[in-house]
N, C-alpha and C positions, 0 to 999 in steps of 0.2 A: 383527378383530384389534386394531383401536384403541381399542375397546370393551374389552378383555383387558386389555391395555395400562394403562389407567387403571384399573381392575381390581385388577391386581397393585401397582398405586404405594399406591392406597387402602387394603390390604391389609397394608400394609408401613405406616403411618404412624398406626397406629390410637392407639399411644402407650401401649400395654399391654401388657406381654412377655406374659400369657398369651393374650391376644387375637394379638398377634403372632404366635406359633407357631400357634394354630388354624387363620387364616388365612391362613397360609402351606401350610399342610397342606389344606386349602380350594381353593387357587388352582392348586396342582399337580396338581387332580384333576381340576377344569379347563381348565387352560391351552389344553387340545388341543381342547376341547369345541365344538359348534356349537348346543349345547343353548341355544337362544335362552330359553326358560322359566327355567332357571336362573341364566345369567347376569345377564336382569332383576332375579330375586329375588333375588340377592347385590349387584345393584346398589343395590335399592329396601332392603338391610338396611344396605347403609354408608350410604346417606344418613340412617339414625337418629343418632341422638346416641350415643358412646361408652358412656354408663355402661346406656342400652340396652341397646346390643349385649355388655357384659360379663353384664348380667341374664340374659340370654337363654341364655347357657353356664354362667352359674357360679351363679346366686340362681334361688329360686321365682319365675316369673313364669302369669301366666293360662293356663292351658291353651288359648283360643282364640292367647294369642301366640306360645305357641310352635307350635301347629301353625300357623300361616300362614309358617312359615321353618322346620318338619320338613325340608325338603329340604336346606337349607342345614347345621342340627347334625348329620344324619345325614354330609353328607361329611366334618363334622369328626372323624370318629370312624374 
């Protein structure tokens, strides 16, 4: 849960209204989850750098990167 917890703050602070809404819609899907796998991987996606994670939803990025966080834009969806 404290793992969630920090989660949800990192989620909220990204500093981007349209990243803001994704993951907040992300985190809801979440919240309740104990899917250890995922939570890693939305962890190890916020520690990228910001303009990263905006590439990763809104610009072309590598098809090997974005399949290595397919889990993650699928819940944004």
């Amino acid at each position: 849960q404290d793992r969630l917890k920090k989660i949800k703050y990192r989620c909220q602070t990204l500093g981007i209204k349209e990243l803001d809404v994704i993951f907040l819609k992300i985190y809801q899907k979440i919240e309740n989850s104990e899917d250890l796998e995922i939570i890693k991987l939305l962890e190890n996606l916020l520690d990228k750098e910001t303009q990263y994670i905006f590439d990763l939803f809104f610009n072309e990025v590598s098809e090997e990167e974005r399949n290595k966080f397919i889990k993650i834009i699928e819940l944004s969806k």
